[in-house]
C-alpha positions as a Python dict, from the first residue, in 0.01 Angstrom:
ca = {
    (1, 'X'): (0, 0, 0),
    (2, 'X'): (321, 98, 162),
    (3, 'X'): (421, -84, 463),
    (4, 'X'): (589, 28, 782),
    (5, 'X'): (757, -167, 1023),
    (6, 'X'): (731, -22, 1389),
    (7, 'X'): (1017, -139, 1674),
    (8, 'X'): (1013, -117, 2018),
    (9, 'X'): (1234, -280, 2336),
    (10, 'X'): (1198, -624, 2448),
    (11, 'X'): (1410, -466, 2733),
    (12, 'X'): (1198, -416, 3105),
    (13, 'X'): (1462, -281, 3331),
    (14, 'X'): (1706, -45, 3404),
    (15, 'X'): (2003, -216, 3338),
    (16, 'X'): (2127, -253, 3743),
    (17, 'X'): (1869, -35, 3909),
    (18, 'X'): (1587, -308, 3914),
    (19, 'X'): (1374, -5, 3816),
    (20, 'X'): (1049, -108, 3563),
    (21, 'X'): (1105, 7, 3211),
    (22, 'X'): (952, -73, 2800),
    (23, 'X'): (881, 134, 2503),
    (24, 'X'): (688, 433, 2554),
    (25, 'X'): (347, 384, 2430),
    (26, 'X'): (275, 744, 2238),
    (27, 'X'): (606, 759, 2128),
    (28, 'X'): (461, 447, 1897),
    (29, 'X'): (100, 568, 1853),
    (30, 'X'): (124, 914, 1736),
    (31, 'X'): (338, 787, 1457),
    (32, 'X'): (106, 515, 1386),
    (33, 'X'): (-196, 715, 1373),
    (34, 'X'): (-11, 961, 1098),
    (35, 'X'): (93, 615, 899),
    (36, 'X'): (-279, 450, 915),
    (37, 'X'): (-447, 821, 854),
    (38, 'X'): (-192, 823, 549),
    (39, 'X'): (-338, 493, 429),
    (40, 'X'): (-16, 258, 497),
    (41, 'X'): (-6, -87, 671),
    (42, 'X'): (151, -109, 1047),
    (43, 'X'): (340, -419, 1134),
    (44, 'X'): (481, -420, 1519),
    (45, 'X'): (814, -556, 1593),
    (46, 'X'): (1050, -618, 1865),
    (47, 'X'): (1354, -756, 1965),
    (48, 'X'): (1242, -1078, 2136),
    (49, 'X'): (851, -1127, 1951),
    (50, 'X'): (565, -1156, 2130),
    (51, 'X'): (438, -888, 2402),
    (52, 'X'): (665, -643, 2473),
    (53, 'X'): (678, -449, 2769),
    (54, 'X'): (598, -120, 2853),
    (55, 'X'): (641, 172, 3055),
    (56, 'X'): (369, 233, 3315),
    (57, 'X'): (440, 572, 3339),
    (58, 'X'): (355, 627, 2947),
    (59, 'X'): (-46, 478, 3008),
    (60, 'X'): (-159, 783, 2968),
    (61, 'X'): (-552, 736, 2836),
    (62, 'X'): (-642, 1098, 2876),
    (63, 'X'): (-420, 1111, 2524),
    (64, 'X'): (-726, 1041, 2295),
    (65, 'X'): (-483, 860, 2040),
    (66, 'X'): (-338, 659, 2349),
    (67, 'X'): (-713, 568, 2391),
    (68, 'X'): (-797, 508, 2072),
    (69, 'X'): (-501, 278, 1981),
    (70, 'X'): (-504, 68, 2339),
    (71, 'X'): (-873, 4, 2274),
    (72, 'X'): (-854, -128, 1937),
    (73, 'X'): (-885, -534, 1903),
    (74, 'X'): (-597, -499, 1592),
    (75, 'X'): (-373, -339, 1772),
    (76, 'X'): (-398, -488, 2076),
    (77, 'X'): (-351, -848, 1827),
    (78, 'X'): (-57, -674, 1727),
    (79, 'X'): (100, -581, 2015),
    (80, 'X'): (33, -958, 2210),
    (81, 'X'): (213, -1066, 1907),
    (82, 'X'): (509, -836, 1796),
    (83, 'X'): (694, -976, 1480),
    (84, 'X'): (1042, -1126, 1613),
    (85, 'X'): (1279, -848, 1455),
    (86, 'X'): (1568, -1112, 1291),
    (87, 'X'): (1272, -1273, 1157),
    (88, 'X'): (1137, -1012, 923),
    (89, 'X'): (1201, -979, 562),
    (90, 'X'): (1288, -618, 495),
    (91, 'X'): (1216, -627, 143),
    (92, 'X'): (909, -660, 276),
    (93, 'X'): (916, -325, 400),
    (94, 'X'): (922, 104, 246),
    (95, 'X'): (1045, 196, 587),
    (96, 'X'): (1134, 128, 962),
    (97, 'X'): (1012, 358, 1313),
    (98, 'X'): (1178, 312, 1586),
    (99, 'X'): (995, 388, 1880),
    (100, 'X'): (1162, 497, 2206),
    (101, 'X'): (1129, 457, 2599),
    (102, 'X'): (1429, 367, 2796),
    (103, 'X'): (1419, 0, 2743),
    (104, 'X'): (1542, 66, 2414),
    (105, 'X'): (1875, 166, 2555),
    (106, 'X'): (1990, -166, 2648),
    (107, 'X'): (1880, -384, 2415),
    (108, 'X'): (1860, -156, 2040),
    (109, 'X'): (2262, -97, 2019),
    (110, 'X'): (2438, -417, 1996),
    (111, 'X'): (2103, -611, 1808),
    (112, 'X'): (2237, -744, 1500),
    (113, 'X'): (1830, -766, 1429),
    (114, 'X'): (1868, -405, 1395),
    (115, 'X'): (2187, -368, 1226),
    (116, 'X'): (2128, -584, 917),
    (117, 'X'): (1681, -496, 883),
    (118, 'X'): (1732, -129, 926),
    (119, 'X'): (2082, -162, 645),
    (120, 'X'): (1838, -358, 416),
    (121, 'X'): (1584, -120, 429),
    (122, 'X'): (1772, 228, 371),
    (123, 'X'): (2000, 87, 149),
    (124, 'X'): (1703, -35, -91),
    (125, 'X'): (1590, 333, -85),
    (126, 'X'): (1347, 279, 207),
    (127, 'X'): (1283, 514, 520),
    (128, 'X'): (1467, 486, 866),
    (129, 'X'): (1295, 690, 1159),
    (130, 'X'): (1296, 676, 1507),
    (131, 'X'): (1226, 918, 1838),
    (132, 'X'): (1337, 985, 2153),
    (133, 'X'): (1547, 730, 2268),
    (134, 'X'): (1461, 520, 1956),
    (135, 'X'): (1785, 691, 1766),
    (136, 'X'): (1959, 462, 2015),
    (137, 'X'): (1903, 156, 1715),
    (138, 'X'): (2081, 376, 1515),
    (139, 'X'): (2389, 470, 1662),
    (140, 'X'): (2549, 133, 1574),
    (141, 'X'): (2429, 52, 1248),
    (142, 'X'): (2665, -10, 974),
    (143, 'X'): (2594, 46, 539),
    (144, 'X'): (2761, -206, 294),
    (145, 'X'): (3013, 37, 255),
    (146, 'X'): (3108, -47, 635),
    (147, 'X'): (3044, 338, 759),
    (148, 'X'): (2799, 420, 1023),
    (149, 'X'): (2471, 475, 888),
    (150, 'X'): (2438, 801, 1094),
    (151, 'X'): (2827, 941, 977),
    (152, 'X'): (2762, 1291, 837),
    (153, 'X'): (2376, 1279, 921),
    (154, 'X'): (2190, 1570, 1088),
    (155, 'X'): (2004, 1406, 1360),
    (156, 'X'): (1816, 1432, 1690),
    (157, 'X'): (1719, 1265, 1980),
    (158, 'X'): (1647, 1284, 2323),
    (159, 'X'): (1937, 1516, 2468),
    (160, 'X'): (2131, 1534, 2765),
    (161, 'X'): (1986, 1813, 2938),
    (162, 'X'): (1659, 1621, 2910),
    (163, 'X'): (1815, 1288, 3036),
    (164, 'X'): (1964, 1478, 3314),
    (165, 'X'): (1613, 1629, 3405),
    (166, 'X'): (1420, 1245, 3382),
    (167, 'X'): (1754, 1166, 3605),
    (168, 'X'): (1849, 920, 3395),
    (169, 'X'): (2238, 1043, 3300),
    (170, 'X'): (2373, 780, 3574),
    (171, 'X'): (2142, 463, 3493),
    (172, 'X'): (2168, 473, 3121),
    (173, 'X'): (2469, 316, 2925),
    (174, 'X'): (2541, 565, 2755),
    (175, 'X'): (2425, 938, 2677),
    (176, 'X'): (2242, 909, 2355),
    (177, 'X'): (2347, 1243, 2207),
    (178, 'X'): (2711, 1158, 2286),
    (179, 'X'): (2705, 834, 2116),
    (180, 'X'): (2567, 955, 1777),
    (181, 'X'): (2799, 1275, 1751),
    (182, 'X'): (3089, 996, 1840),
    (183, 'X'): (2983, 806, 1495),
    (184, 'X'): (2948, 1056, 1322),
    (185, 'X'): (2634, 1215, 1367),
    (186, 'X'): (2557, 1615, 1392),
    (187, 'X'): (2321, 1556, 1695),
    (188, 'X'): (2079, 1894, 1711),
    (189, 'X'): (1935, 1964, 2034),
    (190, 'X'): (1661, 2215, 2079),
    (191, 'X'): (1482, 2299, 2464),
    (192, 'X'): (1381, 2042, 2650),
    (193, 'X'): (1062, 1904, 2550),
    (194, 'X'): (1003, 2107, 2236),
    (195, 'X'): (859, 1947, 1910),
    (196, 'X'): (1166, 1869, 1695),
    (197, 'X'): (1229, 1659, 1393),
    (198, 'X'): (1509, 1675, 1157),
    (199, 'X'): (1539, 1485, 796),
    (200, 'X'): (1843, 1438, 622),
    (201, 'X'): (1736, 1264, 322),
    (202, 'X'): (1591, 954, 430),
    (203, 'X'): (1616, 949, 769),
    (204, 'X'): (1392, 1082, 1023),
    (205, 'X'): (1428, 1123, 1339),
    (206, 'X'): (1253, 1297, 1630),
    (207, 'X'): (1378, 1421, 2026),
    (208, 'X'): (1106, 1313, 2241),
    (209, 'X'): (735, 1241, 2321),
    (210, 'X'): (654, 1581, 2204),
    (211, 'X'): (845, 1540, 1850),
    (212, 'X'): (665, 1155, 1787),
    (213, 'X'): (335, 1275, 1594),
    (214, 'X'): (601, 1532, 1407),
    (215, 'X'): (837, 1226, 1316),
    (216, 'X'): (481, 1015, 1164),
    (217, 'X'): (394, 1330, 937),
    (218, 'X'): (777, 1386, 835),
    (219, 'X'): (819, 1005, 766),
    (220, 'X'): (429, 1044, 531),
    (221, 'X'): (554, 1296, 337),
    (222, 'X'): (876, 1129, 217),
    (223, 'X'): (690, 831, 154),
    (224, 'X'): (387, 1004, -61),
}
């Protein structure tokens, strides 16, 4: 059975603002439901372990897969307890998801959690995804070979124009398109909102809410 280890933020503010923040929860269950439907194992991960937090704004439980997954005893088990991310084995692992919200931003860059589990994994042929803001685990990460993982990659993410519509270009540290064309990256934005994944090879990765379900199907595919 091919396993899949899910990430999200241990992160539950703003950086300065004060303002409430987590993962985004169906930026993590869309993808999960196209994993489990596919017949792989979840495992859920974050930076610190144990229960991460999330974004209020995201407990949205007229989304039937929302519902589904928040009223499930295993995932709820697994989201009390989230794996401690430099405490995995990624041999363990076929691939990584990296789930977004703006938590991520301050705490996925600089983990070296991130940097050495998501290395381990691509470079032993494995899958590295992520949507939204999750590309924002990426945009750091370093191969063996000491170039950024995402140098010469066709990628998305969640895009400025969108970041300056949530009003979020001044409170996050960085714009996440910006940073990921800066390493290297060919960062493809399409309209705001709009389902859109791109692969190149084997990484995946998705430019918001809308793209999420998209990124689970693309990651199933290259794993089948």
């Amino acid at each position: 059975m091919k396993k899949i280890l899910c990430v999200v933020t241990s992160n539950n503010v703003k950086g300065a603002t004060g303002i409430p923040t987590g993962f985004w929860l169906s930026e993590l269950t869309h993808p999960m439901a196209k994993f489990e439907d596919a017949g792989f194992e979840t495992f859920l991960a974050s930076i610190k372990g144990g229960k991460p937090p999330i974004d209020k704004d995201s407990l949205d439980f007229n989304d039937p897969i929302n519902k589904k997954f928040w009223g499930d005893a295993n995932f709820q088990r697994k989201f009390e307890n989230t794996l401690k991310l430099d405490e995995v084995n990624p041999a363990d692992y076929d691939a990584i998801f990296f789930a977004g919200g703006h938590g991520v931003m301050w705490d996925f860059p600089d983990s070296s959690a991130i940097d050495k589990v998501t290395r381990e994994i691509y470079e032993h042929g494995g899958i590295v995804s992520a949507v939204c803001h999750g590309p924002a685990a990426l945009v750091n990460v370093k191969l063996s070979d000491g170039n950024y993982l995402v140098s010469g990659k066709t990628v998305t993410g969640f895009t400025n124009d969108e970041e300056d519509e949530v009003q979020g270009t001044k409170i996050v540290p960085f714009l996440l398109a910006d940073k990921l064309n800066e390493h290297g990256a060919k960062h493809i934005p399409a309209s705001n909102w709009s389902d859109h994944v791109e692969v190149d090879g084997k990484l995946v990765t998705g430019q918001n809410p809308a793209s999420a379900a998209s990124v689970g199907v693309a990651v199933v595919k290259l794993l089948s």
